[in-house]
C-alpha positions, 0 to 999 in steps of 0.5 A, a space after each residue: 093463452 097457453 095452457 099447462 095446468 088446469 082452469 076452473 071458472 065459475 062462467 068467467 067470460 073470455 072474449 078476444 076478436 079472432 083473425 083466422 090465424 093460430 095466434 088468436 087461439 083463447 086457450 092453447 094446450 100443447 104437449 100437456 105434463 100433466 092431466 088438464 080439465 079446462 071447466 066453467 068458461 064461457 070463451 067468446 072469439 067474437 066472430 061475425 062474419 070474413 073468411 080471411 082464415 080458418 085458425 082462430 079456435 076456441 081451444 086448441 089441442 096439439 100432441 096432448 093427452 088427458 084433456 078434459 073440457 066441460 061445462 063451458 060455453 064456446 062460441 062465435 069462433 072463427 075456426 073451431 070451437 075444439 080443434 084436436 090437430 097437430 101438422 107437425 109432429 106425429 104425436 096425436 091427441 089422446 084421451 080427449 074428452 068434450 062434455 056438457 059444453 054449449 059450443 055455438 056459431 063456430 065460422 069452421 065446426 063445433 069439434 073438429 079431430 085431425 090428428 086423435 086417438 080416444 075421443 069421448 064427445 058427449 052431451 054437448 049442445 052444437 049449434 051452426 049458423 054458418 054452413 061452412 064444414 059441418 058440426 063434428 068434423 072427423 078431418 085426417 090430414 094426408 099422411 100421417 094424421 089419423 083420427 080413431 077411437 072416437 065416440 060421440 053420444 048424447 049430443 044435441 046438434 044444429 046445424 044448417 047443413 051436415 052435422 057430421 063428417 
């Protein structure tokens, strides 16, 4: 679903079976008008277990700013629970916020920056089970992609490998 406006939930529960592909995606939010809070889903990719691809996230963000994501449970993904990446176009993601959200099971990580700039990530609760990438995942692409101005504080992390790169 891609998104324009703001979604509010009161813990809703979104389950669509990923495939690794961008098209599986739960929500998408690209090039936003307007400030936009995704708050109180629980999103469900139904992941358990393949590696046929990476691409299938939770929420995906592309060239966005002022996105705020709370208070939601994420989980079972079969790429990231968060992405904040864009390949192809040289607007990064700016003023992202990730807090007080529950992201689970991810295939890939929990919250992964490829192309950001001003990213709070705060009092989540991350947890692994698979030991693919790592929890918070701070991943440039070559080039022109460039993650700065990130702060991570406050969170609760599990993982069966590195939690953060």
């Amino acid at each position: 679903m891609d998104l324009s406006n703001s979604v509010f939930s009161n813990g809703a529960e979104i389950r669509l079976k990923q495939d690794g592909t961008p098209n599986t995606a739960i929500f998408r939010v690209v090039q936003n008008p307007a400030q936009l809070t995704i708050d109180g889903f629980i999103l469900n990719g139904l992941y358990s277990g393949g590696t046929a691809g990476e691409y299938s996230h939770g929420v995906a963000i592309r060239s966005a700013t002022n996105v705020t994501i709370s208070n939601n449970t994420i989980m079972n993904t079969y790429g990231d629970s968060v992405y904040l990446g864009e390949w192809s176009s040289t607007v990064p993601n700016r003023n992202i916020t990730v807090n007080n959200n529950s992201l689970l099971n991810p295939r890939r990580a929990n919250v992964s920056l490829i192309f950001a700039d001003t990213v709070m990530i705060s009092n989540n609760t991350i947890k692994k089970t698979v030991d693919y990438v790592v929890g918070i995942d701070m991943e440039p692409n070559p080039g022109s992609n460039y993650v700065k101005n990130v702060t991570i504080s406050g969170n609760n992390l599990d993982c069966p490998g590195k939690c953060m790169n």
